[in-house]
N, C-alpha and C positions, 0 to 999 in steps of 0.2 A: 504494500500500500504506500504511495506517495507522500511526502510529509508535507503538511501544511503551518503557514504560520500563522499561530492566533494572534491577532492585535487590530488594532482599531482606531484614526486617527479621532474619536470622539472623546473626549474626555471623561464624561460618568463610563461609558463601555470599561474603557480603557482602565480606570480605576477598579471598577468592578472585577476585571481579569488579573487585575497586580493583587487583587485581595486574595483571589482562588489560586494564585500563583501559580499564573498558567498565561499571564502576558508572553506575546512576542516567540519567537521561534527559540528551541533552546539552541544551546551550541555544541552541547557533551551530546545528547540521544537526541537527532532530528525529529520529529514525531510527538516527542513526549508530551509537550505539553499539549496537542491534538488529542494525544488518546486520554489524557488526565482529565481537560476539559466533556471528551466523551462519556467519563466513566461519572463524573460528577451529574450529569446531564439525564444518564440514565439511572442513578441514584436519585435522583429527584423523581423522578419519571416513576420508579417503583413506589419511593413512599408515599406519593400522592394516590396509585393505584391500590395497595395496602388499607392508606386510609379510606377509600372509598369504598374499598371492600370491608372494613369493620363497619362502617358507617352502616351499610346494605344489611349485612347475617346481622347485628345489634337491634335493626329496625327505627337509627335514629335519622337515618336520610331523610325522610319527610319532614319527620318532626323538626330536622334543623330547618329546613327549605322552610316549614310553614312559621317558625320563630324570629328568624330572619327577613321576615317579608319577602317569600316569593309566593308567594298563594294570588290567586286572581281576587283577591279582596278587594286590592288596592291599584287592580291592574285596571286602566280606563281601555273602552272598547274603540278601537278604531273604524271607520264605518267605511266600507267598500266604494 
């Protein structure tokens, strides 16, 4: 697989990536910081999945949706 360089001339981005410590290409393993920011990416990706999954077998997905304001209570109808 080809190594890519993470970095970004935006400034929040940018900061954001020197916090994950995964700005900029490395110079010791090319790649690294590509597959570091990948792993971090799909660690998110899982516990988000996870939680949504406790949320679901618990039975509190609704109950947070309807605590929250997502319930059509408050939703105005738009007319065609």
């Amino acid at each position: 697989m080809p190594s890519i360089e993470v970095g970004t001339q935006l400034a929040s981005q940018s900061a954001c990536l020197n916090l994950l410590g995964v700005k900029d290409a490395s110079k010791e393993t090319p790649g690294a910081n590509s597959r570091q920011l990948a792993t971090i990416v799909v660690a998110s990706v899982l516990a988000g999945e996870l939680s949504l999954m406790s949320a679901i077998a618990a039975g509190q997905l609704v109950k947070s949706h309807m605590k929250y304001n997502r319930s059509t209570k408050y939703v105005t109808k738009v007319s065609s």
